[in-house]
C-alpha positions in Angstrom: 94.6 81.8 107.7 96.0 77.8 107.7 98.2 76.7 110.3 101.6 77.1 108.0 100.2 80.9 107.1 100.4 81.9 110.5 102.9 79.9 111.5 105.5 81.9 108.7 103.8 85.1 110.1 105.1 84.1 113.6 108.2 83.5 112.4 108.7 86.8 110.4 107.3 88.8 113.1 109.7 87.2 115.5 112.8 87.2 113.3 112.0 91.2 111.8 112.8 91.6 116.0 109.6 93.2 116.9 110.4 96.8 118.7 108.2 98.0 120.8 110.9 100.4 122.4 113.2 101.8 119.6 116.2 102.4 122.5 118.6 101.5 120.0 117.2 104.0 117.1 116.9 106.5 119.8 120.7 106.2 120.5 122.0 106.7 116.6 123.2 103.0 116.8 121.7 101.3 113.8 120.5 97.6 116.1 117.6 96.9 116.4 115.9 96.0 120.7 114.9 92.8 120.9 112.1 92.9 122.8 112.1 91.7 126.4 108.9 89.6 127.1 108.1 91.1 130.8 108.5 95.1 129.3 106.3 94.8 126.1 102.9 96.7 127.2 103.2 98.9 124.0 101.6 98.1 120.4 104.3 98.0 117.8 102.0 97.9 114.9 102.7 95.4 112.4 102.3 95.7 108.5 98.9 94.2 106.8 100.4 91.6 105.0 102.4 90.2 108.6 99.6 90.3 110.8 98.2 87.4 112.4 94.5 89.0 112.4 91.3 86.2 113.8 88.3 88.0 113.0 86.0 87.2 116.3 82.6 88.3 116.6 81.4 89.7 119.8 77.7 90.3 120.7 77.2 94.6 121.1 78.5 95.9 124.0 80.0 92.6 125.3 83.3 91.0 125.7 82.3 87.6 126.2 83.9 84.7 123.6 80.6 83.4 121.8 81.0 79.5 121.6 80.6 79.8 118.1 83.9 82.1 117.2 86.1 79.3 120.0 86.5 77.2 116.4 88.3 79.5 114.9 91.2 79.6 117.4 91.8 76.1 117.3 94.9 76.6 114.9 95.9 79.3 116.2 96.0 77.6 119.2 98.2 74.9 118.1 100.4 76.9 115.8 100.8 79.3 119.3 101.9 75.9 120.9 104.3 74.5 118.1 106.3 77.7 117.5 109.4 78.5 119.5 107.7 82.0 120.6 108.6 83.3 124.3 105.9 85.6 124.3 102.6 86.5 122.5 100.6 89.2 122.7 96.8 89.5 122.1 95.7 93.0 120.8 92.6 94.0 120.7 91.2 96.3 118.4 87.4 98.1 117.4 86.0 100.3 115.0 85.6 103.9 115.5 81.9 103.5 116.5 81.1 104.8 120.1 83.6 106.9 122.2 87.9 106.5 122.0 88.0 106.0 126.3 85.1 103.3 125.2 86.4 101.6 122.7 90.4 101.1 124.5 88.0 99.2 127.3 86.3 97.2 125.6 89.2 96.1 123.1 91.0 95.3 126.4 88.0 93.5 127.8 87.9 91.3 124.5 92.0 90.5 124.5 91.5 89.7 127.9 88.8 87.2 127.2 90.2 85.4 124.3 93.8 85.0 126.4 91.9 83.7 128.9 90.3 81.3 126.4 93.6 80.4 125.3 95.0 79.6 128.7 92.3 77.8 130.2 90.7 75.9 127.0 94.0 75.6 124.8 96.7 74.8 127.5 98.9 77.6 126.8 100.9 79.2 130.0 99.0 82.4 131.2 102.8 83.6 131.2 103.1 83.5 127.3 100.1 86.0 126.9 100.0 89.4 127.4 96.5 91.6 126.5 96.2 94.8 125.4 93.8 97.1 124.0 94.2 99.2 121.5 90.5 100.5 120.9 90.2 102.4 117.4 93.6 103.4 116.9 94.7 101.4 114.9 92.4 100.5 112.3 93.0 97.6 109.6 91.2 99.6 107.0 92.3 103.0 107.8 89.9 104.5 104.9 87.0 103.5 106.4 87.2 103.6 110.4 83.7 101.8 111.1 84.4 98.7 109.0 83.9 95.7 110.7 87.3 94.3 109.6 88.5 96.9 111.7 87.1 94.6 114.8 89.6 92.4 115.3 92.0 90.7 117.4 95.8 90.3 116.3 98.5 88.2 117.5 102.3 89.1 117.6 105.3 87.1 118.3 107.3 89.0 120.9 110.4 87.2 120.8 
């Protein structure tokens, strides 16, 4: 993605008021939560097409950030720093190779990583990151579970 493609995914992301806790549906009132940075721990899955998906490659069985994958978050990193975002969160996902309890680990183990990459290498305040892992359930290509595109990491804007 270029810098102005994930930038307008940012922005529609955080404009769409991401819910990760539908309160307000829950209450018949027709508002939609805006989504209080400390409280979002849940994935609130976000449609193909507004996805801010980085497709980093990570050695079997490891979480570490090769140095050759750090390039492509260098406009991520700056878009993450230009846009007036409160909160991002890094979700890590993996195909459905290898066991469901395995798989939420190590897509944890991988957000984890790459926020850390982005706090210590990019600048960006540890507080504006959140990681989660979301292991194979939620799969990019839903029709085939063990495609690699389905090893990802995706970035929402949490408000």
């Amino acid at each position: 993605m270029t810098a102005e493609e994930i930038a307008d995914a940012f922005k529609k992301q955080k404009t769409r008021g991401l819910v990760i806790v539908p309160s307000a549906q829950q209450s018949g009132t027709t508002e939609t939560a805006t989504v209080a940075p400390a409280a979002a721990k849940e994935y609130s899955a976000v449609t193909p097409d507004e996805q801010v998906n980085i497709q980093i490659a990570f050695d079997f069985d490891s979480a570490a950030l090769r140095d050759d994958q750090k390039p492509k978050l260098v406009t991520l990193c700056e878009v993450m720093k230009s846009v007036d975002v409160a909160v991002y969160q890094v979700v890590g996902h993996t195909d459905s190779s290898g066991t469901a309890s395995y798989n939420e680990r190590l897509s944890l183990l991988r957000a984890q990583e790459v926020k850390r990459h982005l706090v210590d290498d990019c600048g960006l305040a540890e507080n504006r990151i959140e990681a989660i892992g979301m292991g194979e359930s939620a799969p990019y290509d839903a029709a085939n579970p063990r495609a690699d595109v389905n090893r990802r990491v995706e970035f929402q804007a949490l408000g």
